[in-house]
C-alpha positions as CSV (number, residue, x, y, z in Angstrom):
1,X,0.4,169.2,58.4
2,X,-2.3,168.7,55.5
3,X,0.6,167.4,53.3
4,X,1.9,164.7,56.0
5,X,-1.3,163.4,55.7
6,X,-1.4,163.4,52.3
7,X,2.1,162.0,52.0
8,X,1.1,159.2,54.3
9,X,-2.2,158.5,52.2
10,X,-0.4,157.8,49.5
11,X,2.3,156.1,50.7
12,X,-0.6,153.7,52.1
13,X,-2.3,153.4,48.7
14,X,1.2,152.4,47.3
15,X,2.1,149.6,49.8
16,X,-1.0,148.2,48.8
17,X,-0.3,148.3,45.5
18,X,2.6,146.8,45.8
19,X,1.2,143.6,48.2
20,X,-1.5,143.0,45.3
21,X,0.9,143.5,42.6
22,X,3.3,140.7,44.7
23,X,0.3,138.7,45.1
24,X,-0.7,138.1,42.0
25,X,2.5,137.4,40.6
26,X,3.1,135.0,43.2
27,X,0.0,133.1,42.4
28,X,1.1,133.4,38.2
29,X,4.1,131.0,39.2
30,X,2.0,128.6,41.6
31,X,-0.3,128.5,37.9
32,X,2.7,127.7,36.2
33,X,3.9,125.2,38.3
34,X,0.2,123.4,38.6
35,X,-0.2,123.5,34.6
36,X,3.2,121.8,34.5
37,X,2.1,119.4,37.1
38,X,-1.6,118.4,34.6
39,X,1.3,116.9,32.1
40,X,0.0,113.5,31.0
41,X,3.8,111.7,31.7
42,X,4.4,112.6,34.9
43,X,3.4,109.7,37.9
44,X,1.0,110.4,40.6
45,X,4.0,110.7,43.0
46,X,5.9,113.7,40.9
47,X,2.6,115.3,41.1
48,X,1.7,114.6,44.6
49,X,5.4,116.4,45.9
50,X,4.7,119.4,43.3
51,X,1.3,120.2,44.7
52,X,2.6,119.5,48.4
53,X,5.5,121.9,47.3
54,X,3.1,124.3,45.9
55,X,0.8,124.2,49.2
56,X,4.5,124.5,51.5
57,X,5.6,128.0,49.0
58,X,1.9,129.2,49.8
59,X,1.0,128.6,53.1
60,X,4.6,130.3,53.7
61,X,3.9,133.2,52.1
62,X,0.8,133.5,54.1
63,X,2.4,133.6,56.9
64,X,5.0,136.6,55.9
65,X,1.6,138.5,55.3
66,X,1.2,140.8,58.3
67,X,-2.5,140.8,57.8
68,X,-4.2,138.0,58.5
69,X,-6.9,139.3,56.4
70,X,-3.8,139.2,53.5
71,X,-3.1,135.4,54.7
72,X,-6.5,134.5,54.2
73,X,-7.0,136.1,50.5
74,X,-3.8,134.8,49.1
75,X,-4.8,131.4,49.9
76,X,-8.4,131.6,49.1
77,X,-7.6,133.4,45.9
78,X,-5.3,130.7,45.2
79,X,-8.2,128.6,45.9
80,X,-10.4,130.0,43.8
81,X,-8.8,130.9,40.5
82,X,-6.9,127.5,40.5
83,X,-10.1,125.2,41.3
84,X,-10.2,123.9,37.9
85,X,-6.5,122.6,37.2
86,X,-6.6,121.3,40.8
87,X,-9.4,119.4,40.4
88,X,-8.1,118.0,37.0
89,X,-5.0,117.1,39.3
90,X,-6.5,115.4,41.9
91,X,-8.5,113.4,39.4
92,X,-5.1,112.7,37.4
93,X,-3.7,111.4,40.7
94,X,-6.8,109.1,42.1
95,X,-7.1,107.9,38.5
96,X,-2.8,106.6,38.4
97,X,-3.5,105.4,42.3
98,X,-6.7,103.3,41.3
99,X,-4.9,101.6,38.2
100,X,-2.2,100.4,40.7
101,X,-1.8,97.4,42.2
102,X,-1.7,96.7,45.9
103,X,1.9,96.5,46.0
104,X,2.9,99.2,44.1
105,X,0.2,101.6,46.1
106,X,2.1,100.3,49.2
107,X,5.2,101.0,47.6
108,X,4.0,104.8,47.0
109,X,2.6,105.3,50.7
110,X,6.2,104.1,51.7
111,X,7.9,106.6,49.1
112,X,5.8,108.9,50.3
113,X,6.0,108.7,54.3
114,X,10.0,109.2,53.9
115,X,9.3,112.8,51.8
116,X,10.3,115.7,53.7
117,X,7.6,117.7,52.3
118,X,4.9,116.0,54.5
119,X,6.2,116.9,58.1
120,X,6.7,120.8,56.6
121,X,3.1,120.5,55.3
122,X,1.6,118.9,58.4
123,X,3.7,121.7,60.4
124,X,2.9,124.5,58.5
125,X,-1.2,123.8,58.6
126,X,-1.8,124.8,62.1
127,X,0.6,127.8,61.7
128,X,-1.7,128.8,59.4
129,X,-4.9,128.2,60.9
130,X,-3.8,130.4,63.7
131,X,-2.5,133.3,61.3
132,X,-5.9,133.0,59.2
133,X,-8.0,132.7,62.9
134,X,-9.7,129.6,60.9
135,X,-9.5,126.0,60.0
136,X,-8.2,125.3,56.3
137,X,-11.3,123.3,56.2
138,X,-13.5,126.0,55.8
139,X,-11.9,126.8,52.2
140,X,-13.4,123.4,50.5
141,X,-11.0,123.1,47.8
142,X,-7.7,123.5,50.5
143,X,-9.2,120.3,52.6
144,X,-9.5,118.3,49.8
145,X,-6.4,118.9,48.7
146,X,-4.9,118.8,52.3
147,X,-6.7,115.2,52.9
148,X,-4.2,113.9,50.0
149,X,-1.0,114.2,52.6
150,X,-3.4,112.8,55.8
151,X,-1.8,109.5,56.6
152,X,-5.2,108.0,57.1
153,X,-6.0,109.2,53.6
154,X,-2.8,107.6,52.2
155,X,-4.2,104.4,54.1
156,X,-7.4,104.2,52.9
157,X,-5.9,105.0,49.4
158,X,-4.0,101.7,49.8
159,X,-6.8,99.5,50.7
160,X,-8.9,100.3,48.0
Protein backbone atom coordinates (compact mmCIF):
# COMPACT_ATOMS: atom_id res chain seq x y z
CA UNK A 1 0.00 0.00 0.00
CA UNK A 2 2.93 2.44 1.16
CA UNK A 3 4.42 2.03 -2.39
CA UNK A 4 0.95 2.96 -4.26
CA UNK A 5 1.15 6.00 -2.54
CA UNK A 6 4.40 6.61 -3.22
CA UNK A 7 4.03 5.61 -6.83
CA UNK A 8 1.19 8.02 -7.07
CA UNK A 9 3.36 10.90 -5.35
CA UNK A 10 5.52 10.81 -7.77
CA UNK A 11 3.65 10.39 -10.64
CA UNK A 12 1.96 13.71 -9.36
CA UNK A 13 5.26 15.49 -8.98
CA UNK A 14 6.02 14.43 -12.66
CA UNK A 15 2.79 15.71 -14.35
CA UNK A 16 3.72 18.78 -12.87
CA UNK A 17 6.85 18.82 -14.17
CA UNK A 18 5.81 18.21 -17.25
CA UNK A 19 2.82 21.14 -17.35
CA UNK A 20 5.67 23.75 -16.15
CA UNK A 21 8.19 22.33 -18.46
CA UNK A 22 5.25 22.76 -21.43
CA UNK A 23 4.54 26.06 -20.06
CA UNK A 24 7.45 27.63 -20.38
CA UNK A 25 8.27 26.49 -23.66
CA UNK A 26 5.13 27.65 -24.84
CA UNK A 27 5.69 31.10 -23.63
CA UNK A 28 9.70 30.91 -25.36
CA UNK A 29 7.82 30.79 -28.81
CA UNK A 30 5.03 33.52 -27.93
CA UNK A 31 8.79 35.56 -26.99
CA UNK A 32 9.95 34.72 -30.29
CA UNK A 33 7.07 35.66 -32.11
CA UNK A 34 6.72 39.19 -30.13
CA UNK A 35 10.59 40.03 -30.67
CA UNK A 36 9.96 39.27 -34.34
CA UNK A 37 6.91 41.43 -34.14
CA UNK A 38 9.34 44.79 -32.40
CA UNK A 39 11.06 44.65 -36.07
CA UNK A 40 11.30 48.29 -37.25
CA UNK A 41 9.88 47.32 -41.10
CA UNK A 42 6.91 45.77 -40.35
CA UNK A 43 3.34 48.18 -40.44
CA UNK A 44 1.23 48.55 -37.54
CA UNK A 45 -1.28 46.23 -39.18
CA UNK A 46 1.32 42.97 -39.49
CA UNK A 47 1.91 43.75 -35.92
CA UNK A 48 -1.54 44.26 -34.85
CA UNK A 49 -2.69 40.44 -36.41
CA UNK A 50 0.68 38.91 -34.82
CA UNK A 51 -0.13 40.09 -31.33
CA UNK A 52 -3.96 39.22 -31.91
CA UNK A 53 -2.59 35.78 -33.08
CA UNK A 54 -0.32 35.54 -30.22
CA UNK A 55 -3.33 36.50 -27.65
CA UNK A 56 -5.81 33.71 -29.84
CA UNK A 57 -2.51 30.66 -29.39
CA UNK A 58 -2.65 31.80 -25.55
CA UNK A 59 -5.93 32.26 -24.42
CA UNK A 60 -6.36 28.69 -26.21
CA UNK A 61 -3.95 27.16 -24.36
CA UNK A 62 -5.51 28.46 -21.27
CA UNK A 63 -8.33 26.93 -21.87
CA UNK A 64 -6.83 23.18 -22.45
CA UNK A 65 -5.38 23.80 -18.81
CA UNK A 66 -7.58 21.78 -16.57
CA UNK A 67 -6.81 24.07 -13.71
CA UNK A 68 -8.02 27.14 -13.74
CA UNK A 69 -5.44 28.13 -11.38
CA UNK A 70 -2.95 26.83 -14.62
CA UNK A 71 -5.22 29.13 -16.97
CA UNK A 72 -4.60 31.97 -14.90
CA UNK A 73 -0.67 31.63 -14.51
CA UNK A 74 0.05 30.95 -18.08
CA UNK A 75 -1.52 34.10 -19.02
CA UNK A 76 -0.38 36.25 -16.17
CA UNK A 77 3.14 34.81 -16.61
CA UNK A 78 2.86 35.71 -20.16
CA UNK A 79 1.89 38.96 -18.84
CA UNK A 80 4.45 39.49 -16.72
CA UNK A 81 7.78 38.39 -18.26
CA UNK A 82 6.66 39.93 -21.70
CA UNK A 83 5.53 43.54 -20.29
CA UNK A 84 8.47 45.14 -21.73
CA UNK A 85 8.41 44.02 -25.56
CA UNK A 86 4.64 44.61 -25.35
CA UNK A 87 4.77 47.80 -24.25
CA UNK A 88 7.58 48.72 -26.89
CA UNK A 89 4.82 47.13 -29.30
CA UNK A 90 2.05 48.93 -28.42
CA UNK A 91 4.03 52.14 -28.59
CA UNK A 92 5.51 50.92 -32.16
CA UNK A 93 1.77 50.63 -33.21
CA UNK A 94 0.13 54.01 -31.71
CA UNK A 95 3.28 55.77 -32.99
CA UNK A 96 2.66 54.21 -37.09
CA UNK A 97 -1.35 54.88 -36.35
CA UNK A 98 -0.60 58.73 -35.21
CA UNK A 99 1.69 59.43 -38.28
CA UNK A 100 -1.21 58.34 -40.51
CA UNK A 101 -3.56 60.25 -42.22
CA UNK A 102 -7.27 60.08 -41.81
CA UNK A 103 -7.75 58.10 -44.76
CA UNK A 104 -5.33 55.72 -44.45
CA UNK A 105 -6.37 55.06 -40.48
CA UNK A 106 -9.87 54.47 -42.00
CA UNK A 107 -8.44 52.35 -44.45
CA UNK A 108 -6.69 50.21 -41.56
CA UNK A 109 -9.97 50.00 -39.32
CA UNK A 110 -11.65 48.65 -42.62
CA UNK A 111 -8.65 46.05 -43.16
CA UNK A 112 -8.91 45.34 -39.93
CA UNK A 113 -12.89 44.75 -39.25
CA UNK A 114 -12.69 42.02 -42.19
CA UNK A 115 -9.63 39.94 -40.13
CA UNK A 116 -10.78 36.78 -38.84
CA UNK A 117 -8.69 37.03 -35.89
CA UNK A 118 -10.96 39.59 -34.23
CA UNK A 119 -14.36 37.59 -33.87
CA UNK A 120 -11.90 34.46 -32.55
CA UNK A 121 -10.31 37.04 -30.07
CA UNK A 122 -13.63 38.72 -29.04
CA UNK A 123 -14.98 34.95 -28.77
CA UNK A 124 -12.38 33.53 -26.92
CA UNK A 125 -12.24 36.54 -24.06
CA UNK A 126 -15.30 35.52 -22.15
CA UNK A 127 -14.35 31.81 -22.54
CA UNK A 128 -11.64 32.72 -20.70
CA UNK A 129 -12.95 34.87 -18.12
CA UNK A 130 -15.07 32.03 -17.13
CA UNK A 131 -12.16 29.36 -17.11
CA UNK A 132 -9.88 32.01 -15.01
CA UNK A 133 -13.30 32.94 -12.68
CA UNK A 134 -12.11 36.61 -13.51
CA UNK A 135 -12.20 39.54 -15.85
CA UNK A 136 -9.02 39.95 -18.17
CA UNK A 137 -9.07 43.34 -16.84
CA UNK A 138 -7.81 42.60 -13.74
CA UNK A 139 -4.32 41.61 -15.40
CA UNK A 140 -3.43 45.41 -16.52
CA UNK A 141 -1.18 44.63 -19.22
CA UNK A 142 -3.99 41.95 -20.98
CA UNK A 143 -6.65 45.04 -21.07
CA UNK A 144 -4.54 47.23 -22.57
CA UNK A 145 -3.61 44.99 -24.99
CA UNK A 146 -7.21 43.61 -25.38
CA UNK A 147 -8.54 47.49 -25.84
CA UNK A 148 -6.38 47.45 -29.25
CA UNK A 149 -9.11 44.86 -30.94
CA UNK A 150 -12.25 46.87 -29.11
CA UNK A 151 -14.15 48.43 -32.06
CA UNK A 152 -14.64 51.59 -30.04
CA UNK A 153 -10.88 51.62 -29.59
CA UNK A 154 -10.31 51.17 -33.34
CA UNK A 155 -12.88 54.22 -33.56
CA UNK A 156 -11.51 56.53 -31.45
CA UNK A 157 -8.07 55.59 -32.97
CA UNK A 158 -9.44 56.91 -36.25
CA UNK A 159 -10.69 60.23 -35.04
CA UNK A 160 -7.63 61.26 -33.53
Amino acid sequence: MRLIHIFLLLAICTQFACSNKQMNKLHKQHSQTINTLLGENISAEQKIEGLANTYIHLFEEALDYSSSKKAYQHISKFSKSHKGELKMLIGQVEDQMAQMSFEQKASYFLSLSQKDYIPRLMKLLPQVEKKIGRKLSSLSFVSKIIKLFKPESLLDSILK
